[in-house]
Structure formats: C-alpha cells, structure tokens
Biopython code that builds the backbone (N, CA, C, O; Angstrom):
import numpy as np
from Bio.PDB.StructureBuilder import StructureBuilder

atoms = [
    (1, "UNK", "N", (-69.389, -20.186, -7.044)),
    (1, "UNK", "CA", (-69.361, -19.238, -8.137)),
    (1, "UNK", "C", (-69.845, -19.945, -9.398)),
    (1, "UNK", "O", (-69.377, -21.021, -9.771)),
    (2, "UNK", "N", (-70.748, -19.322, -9.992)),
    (2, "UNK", "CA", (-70.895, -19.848, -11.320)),
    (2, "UNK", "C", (-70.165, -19.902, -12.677)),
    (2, "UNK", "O", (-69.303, -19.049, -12.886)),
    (3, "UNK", "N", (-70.441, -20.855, -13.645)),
    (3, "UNK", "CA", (-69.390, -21.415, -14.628)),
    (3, "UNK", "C", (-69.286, -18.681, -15.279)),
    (3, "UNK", "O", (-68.281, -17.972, -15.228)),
    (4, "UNK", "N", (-70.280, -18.389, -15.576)),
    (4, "UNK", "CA", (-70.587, -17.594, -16.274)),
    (4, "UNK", "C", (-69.733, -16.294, -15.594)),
    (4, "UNK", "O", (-69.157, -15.440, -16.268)),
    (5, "UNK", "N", (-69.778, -16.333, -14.052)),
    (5, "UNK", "CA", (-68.974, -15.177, -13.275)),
    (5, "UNK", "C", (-67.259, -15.751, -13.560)),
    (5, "UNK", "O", (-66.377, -14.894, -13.499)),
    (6, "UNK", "N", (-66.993, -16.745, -13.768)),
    (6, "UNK", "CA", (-65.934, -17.672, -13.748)),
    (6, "UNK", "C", (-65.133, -16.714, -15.135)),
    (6, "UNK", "O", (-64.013, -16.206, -15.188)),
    (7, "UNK", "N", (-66.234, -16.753, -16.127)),
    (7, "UNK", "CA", (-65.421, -16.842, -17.322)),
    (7, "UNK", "C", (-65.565, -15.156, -17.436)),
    (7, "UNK", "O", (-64.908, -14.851, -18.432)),
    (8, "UNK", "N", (-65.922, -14.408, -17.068)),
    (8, "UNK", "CA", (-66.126, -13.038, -16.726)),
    (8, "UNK", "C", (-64.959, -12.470, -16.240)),
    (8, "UNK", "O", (-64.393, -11.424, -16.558)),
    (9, "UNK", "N", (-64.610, -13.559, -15.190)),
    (9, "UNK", "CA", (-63.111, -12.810, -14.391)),
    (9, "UNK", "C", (-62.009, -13.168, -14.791)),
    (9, "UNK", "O", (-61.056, -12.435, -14.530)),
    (10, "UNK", "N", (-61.788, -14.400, -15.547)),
    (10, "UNK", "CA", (-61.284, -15.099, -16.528)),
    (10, "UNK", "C", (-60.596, -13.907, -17.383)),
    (10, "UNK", "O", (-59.423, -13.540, -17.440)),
    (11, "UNK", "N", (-61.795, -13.431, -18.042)),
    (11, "UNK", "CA", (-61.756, -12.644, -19.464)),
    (11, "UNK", "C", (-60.829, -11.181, -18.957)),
    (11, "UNK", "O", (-59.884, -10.639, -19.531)),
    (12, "UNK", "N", (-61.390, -10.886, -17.906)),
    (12, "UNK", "CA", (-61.141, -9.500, -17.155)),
    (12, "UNK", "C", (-59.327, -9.561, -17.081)),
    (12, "UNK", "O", (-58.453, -8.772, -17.439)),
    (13, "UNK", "N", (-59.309, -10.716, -16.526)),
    (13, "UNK", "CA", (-58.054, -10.698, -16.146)),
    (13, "UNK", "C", (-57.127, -11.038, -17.356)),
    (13, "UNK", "O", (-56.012, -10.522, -17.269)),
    (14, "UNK", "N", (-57.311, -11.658, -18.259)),
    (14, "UNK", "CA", (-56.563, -11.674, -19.757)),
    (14, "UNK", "C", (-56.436, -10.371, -20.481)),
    (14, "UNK", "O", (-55.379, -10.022, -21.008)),
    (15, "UNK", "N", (-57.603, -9.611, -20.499)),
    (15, "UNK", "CA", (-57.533, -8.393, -20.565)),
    (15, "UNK", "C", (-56.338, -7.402, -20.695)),
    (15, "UNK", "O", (-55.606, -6.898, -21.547)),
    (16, "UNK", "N", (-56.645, -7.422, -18.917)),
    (16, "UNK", "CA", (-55.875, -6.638, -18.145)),
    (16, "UNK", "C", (-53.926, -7.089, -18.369)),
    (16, "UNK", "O", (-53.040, -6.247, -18.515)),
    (17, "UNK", "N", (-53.781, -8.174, -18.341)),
    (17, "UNK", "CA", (-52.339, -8.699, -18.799)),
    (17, "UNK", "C", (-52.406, -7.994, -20.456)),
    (17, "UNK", "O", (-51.527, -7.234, -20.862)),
    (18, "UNK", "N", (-53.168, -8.257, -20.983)),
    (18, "UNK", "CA", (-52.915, -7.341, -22.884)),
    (18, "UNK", "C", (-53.110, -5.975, -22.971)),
    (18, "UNK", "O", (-52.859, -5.399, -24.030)),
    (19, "UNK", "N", (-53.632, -5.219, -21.750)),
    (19, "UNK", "CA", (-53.169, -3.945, -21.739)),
    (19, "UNK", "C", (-51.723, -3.604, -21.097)),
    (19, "UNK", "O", (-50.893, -2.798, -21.518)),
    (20, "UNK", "N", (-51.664, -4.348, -20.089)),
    (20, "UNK", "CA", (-50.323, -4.354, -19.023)),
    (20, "UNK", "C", (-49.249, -4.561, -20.295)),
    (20, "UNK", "O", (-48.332, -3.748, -20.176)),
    (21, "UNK", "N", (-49.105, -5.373, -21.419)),
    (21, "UNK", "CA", (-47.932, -5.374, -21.779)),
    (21, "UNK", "C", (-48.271, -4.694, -23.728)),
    (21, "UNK", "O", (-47.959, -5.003, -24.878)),
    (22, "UNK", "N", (-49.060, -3.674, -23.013)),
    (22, "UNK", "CA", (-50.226, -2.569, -24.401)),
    (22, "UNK", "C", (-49.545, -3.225, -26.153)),
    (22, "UNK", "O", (-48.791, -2.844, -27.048)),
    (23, "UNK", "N", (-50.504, -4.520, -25.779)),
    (23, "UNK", "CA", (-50.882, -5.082, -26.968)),
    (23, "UNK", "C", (-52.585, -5.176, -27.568)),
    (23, "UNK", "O", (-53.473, -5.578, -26.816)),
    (24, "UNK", "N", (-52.827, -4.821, -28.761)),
    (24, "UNK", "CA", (-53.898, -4.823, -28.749)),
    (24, "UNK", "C", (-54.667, -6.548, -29.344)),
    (24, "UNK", "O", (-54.140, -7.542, -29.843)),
    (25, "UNK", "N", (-56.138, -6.204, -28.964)),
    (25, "UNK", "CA", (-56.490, -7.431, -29.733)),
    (25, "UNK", "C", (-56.130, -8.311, -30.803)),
    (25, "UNK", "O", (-55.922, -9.523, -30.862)),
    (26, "UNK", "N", (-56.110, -7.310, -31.688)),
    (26, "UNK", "CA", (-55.871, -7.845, -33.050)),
    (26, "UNK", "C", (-54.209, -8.240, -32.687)),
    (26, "UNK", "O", (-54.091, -9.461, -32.588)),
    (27, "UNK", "N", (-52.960, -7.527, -32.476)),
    (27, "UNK", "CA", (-51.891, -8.230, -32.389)),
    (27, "UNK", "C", (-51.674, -9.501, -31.768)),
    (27, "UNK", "O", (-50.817, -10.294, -32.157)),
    (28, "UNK", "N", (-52.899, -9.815, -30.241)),
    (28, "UNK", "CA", (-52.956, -11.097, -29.625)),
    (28, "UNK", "C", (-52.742, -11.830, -30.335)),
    (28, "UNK", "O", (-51.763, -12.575, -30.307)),
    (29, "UNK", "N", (-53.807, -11.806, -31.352)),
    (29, "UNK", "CA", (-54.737, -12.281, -31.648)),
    (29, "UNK", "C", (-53.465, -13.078, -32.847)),
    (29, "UNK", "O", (-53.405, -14.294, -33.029)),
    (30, "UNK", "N", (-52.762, -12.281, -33.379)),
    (30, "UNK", "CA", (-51.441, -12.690, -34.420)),
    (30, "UNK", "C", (-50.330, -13.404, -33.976)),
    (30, "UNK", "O", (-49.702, -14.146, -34.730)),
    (31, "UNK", "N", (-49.929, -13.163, -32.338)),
    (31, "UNK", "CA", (-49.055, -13.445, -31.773)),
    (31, "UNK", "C", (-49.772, -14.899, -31.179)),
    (31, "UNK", "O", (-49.140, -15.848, -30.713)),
    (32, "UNK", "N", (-51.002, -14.823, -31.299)),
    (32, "UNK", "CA", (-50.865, -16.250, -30.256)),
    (32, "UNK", "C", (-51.636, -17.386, -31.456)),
    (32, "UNK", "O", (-52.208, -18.446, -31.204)),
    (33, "UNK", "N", (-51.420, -16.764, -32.731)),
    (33, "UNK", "CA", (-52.280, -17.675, -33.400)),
    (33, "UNK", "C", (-53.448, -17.740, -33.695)),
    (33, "UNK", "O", (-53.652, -18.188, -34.823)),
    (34, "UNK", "N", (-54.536, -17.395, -32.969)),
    (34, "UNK", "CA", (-56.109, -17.181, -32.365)),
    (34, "UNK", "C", (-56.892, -16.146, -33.749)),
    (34, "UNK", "O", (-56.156, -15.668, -34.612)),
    (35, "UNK", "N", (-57.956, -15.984, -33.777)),
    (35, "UNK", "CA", (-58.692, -15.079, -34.528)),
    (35, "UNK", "C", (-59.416, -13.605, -33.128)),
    (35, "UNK", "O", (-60.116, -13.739, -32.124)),
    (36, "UNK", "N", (-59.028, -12.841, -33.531)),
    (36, "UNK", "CA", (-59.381, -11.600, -32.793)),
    (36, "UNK", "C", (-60.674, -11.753, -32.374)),
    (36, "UNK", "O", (-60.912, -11.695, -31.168)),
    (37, "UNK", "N", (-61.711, -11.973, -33.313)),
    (37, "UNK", "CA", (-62.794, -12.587, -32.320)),
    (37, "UNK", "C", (-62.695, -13.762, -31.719)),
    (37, "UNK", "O", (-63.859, -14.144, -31.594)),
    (38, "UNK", "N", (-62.119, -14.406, -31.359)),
    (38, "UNK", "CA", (-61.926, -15.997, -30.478)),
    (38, "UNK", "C", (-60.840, -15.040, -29.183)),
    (38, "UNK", "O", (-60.572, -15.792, -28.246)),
    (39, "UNK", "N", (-60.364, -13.928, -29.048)),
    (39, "UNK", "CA", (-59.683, -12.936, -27.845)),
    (39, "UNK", "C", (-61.036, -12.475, -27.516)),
    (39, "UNK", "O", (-61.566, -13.007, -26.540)),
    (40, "UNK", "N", (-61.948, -11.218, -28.417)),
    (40, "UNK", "CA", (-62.775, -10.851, -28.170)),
    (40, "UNK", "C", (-63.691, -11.562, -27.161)),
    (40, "UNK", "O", (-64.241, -10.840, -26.330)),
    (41, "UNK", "N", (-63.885, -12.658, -27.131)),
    (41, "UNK", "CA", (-64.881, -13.679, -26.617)),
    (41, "UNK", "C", (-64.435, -14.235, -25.513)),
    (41, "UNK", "O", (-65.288, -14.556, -24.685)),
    (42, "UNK", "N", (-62.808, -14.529, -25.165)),
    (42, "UNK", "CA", (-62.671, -14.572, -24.178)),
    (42, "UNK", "C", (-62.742, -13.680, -23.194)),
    (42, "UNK", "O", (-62.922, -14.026, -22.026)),
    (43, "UNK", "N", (-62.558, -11.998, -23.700)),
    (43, "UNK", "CA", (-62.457, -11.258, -22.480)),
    (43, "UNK", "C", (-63.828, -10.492, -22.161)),
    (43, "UNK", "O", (-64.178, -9.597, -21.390)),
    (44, "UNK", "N", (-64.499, -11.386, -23.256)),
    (44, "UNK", "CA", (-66.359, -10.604, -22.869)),
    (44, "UNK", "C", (-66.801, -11.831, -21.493)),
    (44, "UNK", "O", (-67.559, -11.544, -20.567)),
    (45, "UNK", "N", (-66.284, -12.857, -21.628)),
    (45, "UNK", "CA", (-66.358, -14.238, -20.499)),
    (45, "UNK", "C", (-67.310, -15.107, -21.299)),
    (45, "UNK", "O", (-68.030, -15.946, -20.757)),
    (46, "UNK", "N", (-67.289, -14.853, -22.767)),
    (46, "UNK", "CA", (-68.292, -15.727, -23.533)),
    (46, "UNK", "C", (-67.342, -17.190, -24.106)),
    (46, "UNK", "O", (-68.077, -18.116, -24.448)),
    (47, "UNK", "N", (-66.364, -17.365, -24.189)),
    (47, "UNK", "CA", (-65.636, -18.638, -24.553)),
    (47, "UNK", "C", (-64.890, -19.231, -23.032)),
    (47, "UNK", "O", (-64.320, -18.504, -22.219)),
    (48, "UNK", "N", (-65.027, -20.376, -22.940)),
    (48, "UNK", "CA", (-64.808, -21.370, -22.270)),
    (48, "UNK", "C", (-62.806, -22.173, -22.996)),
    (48, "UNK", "O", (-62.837, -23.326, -23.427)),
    (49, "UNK", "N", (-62.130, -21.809, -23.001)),
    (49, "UNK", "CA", (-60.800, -22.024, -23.377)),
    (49, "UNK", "C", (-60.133, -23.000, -23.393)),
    (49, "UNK", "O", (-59.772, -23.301, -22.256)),
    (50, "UNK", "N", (-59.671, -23.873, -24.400)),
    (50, "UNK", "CA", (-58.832, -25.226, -23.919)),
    (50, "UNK", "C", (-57.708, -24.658, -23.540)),
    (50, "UNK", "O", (-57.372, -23.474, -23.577)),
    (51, "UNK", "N", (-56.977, -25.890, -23.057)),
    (51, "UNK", "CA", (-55.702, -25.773, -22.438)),
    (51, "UNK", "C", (-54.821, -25.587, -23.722)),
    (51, "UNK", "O", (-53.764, -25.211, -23.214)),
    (52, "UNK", "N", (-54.700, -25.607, -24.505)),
    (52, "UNK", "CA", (-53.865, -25.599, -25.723)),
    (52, "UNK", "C", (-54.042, -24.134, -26.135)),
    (52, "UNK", "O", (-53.120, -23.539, -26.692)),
    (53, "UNK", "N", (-54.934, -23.687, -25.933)),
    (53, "UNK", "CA", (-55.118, -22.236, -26.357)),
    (53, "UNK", "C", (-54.764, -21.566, -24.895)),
    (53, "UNK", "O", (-54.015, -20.623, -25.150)),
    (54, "UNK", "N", (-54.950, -21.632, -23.662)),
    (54, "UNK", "CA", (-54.431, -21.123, -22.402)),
    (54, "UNK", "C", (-52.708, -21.225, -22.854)),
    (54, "UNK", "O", (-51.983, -20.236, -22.747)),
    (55, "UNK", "N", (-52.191, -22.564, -23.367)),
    (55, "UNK", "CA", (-50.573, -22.262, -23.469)),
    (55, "UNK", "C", (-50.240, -21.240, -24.725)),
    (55, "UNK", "O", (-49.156, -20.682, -24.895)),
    (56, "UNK", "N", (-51.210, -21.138, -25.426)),
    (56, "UNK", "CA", (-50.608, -19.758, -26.851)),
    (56, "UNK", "C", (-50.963, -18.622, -26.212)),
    (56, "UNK", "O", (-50.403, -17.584, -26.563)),
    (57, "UNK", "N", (-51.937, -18.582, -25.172)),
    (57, "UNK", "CA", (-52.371, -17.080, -24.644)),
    (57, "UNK", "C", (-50.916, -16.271, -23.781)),
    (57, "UNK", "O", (-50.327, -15.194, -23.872)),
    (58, "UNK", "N", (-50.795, -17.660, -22.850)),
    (58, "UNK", "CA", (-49.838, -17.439, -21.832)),
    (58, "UNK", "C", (-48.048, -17.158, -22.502)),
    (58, "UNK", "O", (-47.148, -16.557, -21.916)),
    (59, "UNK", "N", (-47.998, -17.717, -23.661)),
    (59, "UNK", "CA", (-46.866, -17.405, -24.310)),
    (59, "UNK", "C", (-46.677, -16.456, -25.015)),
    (59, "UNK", "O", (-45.576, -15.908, -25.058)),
    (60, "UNK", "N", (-47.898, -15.984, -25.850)),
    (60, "UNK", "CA", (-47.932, -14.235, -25.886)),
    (60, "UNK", "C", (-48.408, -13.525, -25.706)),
    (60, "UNK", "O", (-48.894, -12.725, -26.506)),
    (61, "UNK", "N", (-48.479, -13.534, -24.188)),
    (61, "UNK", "CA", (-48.114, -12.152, -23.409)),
    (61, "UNK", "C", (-47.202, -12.631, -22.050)),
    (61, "UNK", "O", (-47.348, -12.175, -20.916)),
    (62, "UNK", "N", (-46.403, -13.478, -22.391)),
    (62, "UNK", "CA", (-44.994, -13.558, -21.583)),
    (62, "UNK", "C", (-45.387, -13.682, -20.350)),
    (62, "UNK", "O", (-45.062, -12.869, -19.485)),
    (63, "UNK", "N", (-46.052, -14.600, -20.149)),
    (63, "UNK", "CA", (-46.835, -14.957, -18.607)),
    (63, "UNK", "C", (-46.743, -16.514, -18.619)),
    (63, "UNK", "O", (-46.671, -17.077, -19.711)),
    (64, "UNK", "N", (-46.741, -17.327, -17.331)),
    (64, "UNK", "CA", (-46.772, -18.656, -17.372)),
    (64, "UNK", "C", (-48.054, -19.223, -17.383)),
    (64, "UNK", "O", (-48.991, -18.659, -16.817)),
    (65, "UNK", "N", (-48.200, -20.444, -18.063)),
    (65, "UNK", "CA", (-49.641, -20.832, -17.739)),
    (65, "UNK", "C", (-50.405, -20.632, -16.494)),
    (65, "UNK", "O", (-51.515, -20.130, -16.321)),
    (66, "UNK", "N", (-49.851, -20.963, -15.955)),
    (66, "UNK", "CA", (-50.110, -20.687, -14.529)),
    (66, "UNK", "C", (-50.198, -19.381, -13.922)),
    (66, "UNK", "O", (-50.886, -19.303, -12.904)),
    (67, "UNK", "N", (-49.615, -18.312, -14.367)),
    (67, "UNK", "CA", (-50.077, -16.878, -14.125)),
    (67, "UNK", "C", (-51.466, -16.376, -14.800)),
    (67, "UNK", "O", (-52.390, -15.628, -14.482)),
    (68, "UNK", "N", (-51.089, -17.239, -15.965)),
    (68, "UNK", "CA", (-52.930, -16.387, -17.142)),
    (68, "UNK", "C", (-53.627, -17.235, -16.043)),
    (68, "UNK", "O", (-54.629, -16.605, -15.705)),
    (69, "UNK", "N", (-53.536, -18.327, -15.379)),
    (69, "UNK", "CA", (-54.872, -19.117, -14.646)),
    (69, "UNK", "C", (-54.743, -18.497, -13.105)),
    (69, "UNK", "O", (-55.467, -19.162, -12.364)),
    (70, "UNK", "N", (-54.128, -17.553, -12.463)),
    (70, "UNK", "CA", (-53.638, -16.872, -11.464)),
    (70, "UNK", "C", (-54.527, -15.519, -11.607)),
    (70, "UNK", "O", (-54.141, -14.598, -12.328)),
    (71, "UNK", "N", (-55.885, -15.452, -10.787)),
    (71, "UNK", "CA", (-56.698, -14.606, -11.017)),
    (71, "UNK", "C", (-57.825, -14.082, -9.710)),
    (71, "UNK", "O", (-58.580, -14.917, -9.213)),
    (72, "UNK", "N", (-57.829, -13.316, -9.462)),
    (72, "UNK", "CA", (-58.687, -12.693, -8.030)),
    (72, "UNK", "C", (-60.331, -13.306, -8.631)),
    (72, "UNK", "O", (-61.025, -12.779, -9.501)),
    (73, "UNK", "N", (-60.590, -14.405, -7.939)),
    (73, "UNK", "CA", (-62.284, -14.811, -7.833)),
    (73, "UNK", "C", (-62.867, -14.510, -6.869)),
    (73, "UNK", "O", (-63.662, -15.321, -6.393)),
    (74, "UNK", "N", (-62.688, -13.367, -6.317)),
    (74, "UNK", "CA", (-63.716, -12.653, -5.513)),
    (74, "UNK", "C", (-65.157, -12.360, -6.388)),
    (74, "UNK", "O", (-65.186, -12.252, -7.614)),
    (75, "UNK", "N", (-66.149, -12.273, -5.635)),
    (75, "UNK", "CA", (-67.147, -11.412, -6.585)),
    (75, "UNK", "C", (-66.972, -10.025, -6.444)),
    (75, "UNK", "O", (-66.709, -9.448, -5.389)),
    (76, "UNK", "N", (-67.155, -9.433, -7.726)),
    (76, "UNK", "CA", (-66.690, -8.123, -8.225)),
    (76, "UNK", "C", (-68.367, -7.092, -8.195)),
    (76, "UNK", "O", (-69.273, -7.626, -8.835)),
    (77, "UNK", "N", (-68.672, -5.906, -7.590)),
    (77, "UNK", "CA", (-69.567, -5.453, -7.597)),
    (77, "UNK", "C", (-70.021, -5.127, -8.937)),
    (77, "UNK", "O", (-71.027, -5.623, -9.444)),
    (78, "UNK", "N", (-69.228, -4.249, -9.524)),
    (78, "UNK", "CA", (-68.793, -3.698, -11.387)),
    (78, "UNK", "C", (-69.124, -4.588, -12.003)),
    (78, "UNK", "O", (-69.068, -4.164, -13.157)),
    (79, "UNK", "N", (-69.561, -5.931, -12.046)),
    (79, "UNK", "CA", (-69.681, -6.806, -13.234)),
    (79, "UNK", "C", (-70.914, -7.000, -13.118)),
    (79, "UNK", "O", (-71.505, -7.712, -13.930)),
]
sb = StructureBuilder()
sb.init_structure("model")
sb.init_model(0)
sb.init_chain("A")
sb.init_seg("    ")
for serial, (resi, resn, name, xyz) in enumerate(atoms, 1):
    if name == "N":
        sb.init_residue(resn, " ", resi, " ")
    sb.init_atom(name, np.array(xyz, "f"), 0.0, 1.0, " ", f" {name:<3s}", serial, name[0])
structure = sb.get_structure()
C-alpha cells in the first residue's frame, strides 16, 4: 500500500471517530490543541502525523492511541 492510500484511510478513520462522538472540526481542533486546518489535513490524508499529536488526537476523542492507529487497510473502491 502506498504512503498516500495510507494517509487517506488514516484520515477516513479519524473522521469517522469525530463524527461517532459528533464533535466537529473546529471543537477537535480546541480540544486537542491542533489548528482546524492541521484536523482538516489529516482527514483529507494530506498530513503525515507525529506521535505527539496521535496522543492529543487519541485523548480527545476518548480513544487509546492505539485505537486512533486501529484502522481497516483494505483497499477501499470509494477512494
């Protein structure tokens, strides 16, 4: 799989956890510290994420690091 489908499903799936617990961008974006475009960018699969920002993601939205990195890498037809 490539780095680019990687960060695609990445994004998809961060997403999908900030609708699941219907927070929007901009609140992420307050709650985890981050600038709403630096969320934006992850869930387009255009930012590449340190681990320091994976532990503010994963802490607000009440998921373990290890769950935000817990993600179906199948290839997806839709993308």
């Amino acid at each position: 799989m490539n780095d680019e489908k990687l960060l695609l499903l990445f994004g998809a799936h961060v997403k999908s956890l900030r609708l699941k617990n219907d927070v929007s961008q901009e609140k992420l974006a307050l709650l985890s510290e981050l600038d709403r475009t630096y969320i934006s960018g992850i869930e387009r699969g255009k930012r590449n994420i340190s681990l320091l920002n994976i532990i503010k993601l994963s802490a607000s939205l009440n998921v373990t690091p290890a769950m935000l990195l817990t993600f179906n890498m199948e290839e997806q037809n839709d993308r």
